[in-house]
C-alpha positions in Angstrom: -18.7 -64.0 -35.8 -15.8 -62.3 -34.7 -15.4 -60.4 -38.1 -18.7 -59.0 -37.4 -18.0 -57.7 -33.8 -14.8 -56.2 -35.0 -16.8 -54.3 -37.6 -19.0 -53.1 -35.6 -16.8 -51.8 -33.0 -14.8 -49.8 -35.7 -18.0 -48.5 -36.8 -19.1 -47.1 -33.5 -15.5 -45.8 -32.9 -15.6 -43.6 -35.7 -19.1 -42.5 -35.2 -17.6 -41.7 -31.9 -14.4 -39.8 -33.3 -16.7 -38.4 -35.9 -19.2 -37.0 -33.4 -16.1 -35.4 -31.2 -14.2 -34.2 -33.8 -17.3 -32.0 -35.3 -18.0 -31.3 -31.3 -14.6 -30.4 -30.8 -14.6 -27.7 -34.1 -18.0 -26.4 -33.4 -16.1 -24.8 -29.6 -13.0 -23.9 -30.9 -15.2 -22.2 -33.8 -16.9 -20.7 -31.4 -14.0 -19.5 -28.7 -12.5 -17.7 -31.6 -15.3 -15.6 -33.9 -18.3 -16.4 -30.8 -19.8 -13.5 -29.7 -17.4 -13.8 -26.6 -15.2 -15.3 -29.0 -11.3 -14.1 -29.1 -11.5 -11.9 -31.8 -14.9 -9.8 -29.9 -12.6 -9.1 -27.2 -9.7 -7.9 -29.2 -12.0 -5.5 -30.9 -13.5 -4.3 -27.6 -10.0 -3.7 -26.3 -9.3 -1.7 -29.1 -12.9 0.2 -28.7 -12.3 0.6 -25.5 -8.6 2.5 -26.0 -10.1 4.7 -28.6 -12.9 5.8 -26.2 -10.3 5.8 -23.5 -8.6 8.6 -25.4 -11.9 10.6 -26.6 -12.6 10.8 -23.2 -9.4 12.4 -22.5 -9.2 14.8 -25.0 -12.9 15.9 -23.9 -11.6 16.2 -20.6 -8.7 18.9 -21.9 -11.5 20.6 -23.8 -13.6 20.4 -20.7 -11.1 21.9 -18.6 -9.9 24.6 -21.2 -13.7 26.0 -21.8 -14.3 26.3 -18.0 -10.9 28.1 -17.8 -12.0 30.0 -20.9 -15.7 30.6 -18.6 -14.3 31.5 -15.5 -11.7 34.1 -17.0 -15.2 35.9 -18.6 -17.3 36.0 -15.6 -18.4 38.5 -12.9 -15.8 37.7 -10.5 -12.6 37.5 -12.3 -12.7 39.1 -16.1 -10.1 38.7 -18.6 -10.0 42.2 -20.4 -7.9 40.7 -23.3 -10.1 37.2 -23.9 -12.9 39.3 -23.9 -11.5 41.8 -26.3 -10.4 38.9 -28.6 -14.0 37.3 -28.4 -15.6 40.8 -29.0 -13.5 40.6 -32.4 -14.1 37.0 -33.3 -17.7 37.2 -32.6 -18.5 40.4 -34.4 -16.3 41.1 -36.8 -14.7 44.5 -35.4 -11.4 46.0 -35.5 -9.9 49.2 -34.3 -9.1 51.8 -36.4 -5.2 51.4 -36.2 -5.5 47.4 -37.0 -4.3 46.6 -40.3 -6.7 43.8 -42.0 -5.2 41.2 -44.4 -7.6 38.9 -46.4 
């Protein structure tokens, strides 16, 4: 009868170990590729430096348009900006410029 009791013990221990073990794989499966898994949040990270960075550069272009705005309005006009957008924008030159294509 003992033999028996042994055996069954064994059994139901590594049912036990089984079921834990298959547990146990299942969360670290999922704290590393889960959706809020390790490798998510090193890709947000990096999303979140490359918008980090967008942003700033938009800023700079932000800041250089309103510049570029505020030197062609009403109250303060840049003669030369607005003789060098005259000639992007339409395609004119003076007569003493020298064109090179």
């Amino acid at each position: 009868m003992s033999y028996r009791r042994s055996q069954k013990v064994g059994l139901s221990t590594a049912l036990f170990f089984a079921i834990f073990l298959a547990l146990t794989s299942y969360f670290v499966f999922a704290a590393i590729q889960g959706d809020y898994g390790h490798i998510k949040r090193i890709q947000v990270e990096s999303e979140e430096k490359r918008l980090s960075l967008r942003l700033k550069a938009l800023k700079l272009e932000r800041k250089q348009l309103k510049n570029k705005t505020y030197r062609l309005s009403d109250g303060y006009l840049d003669l030369d900006l607005l003789d060098e957008r005259v000639r992007k924008v339409l395609g004119m030159a003076r007569v003493n410029d020298v064109i090179i294509r």
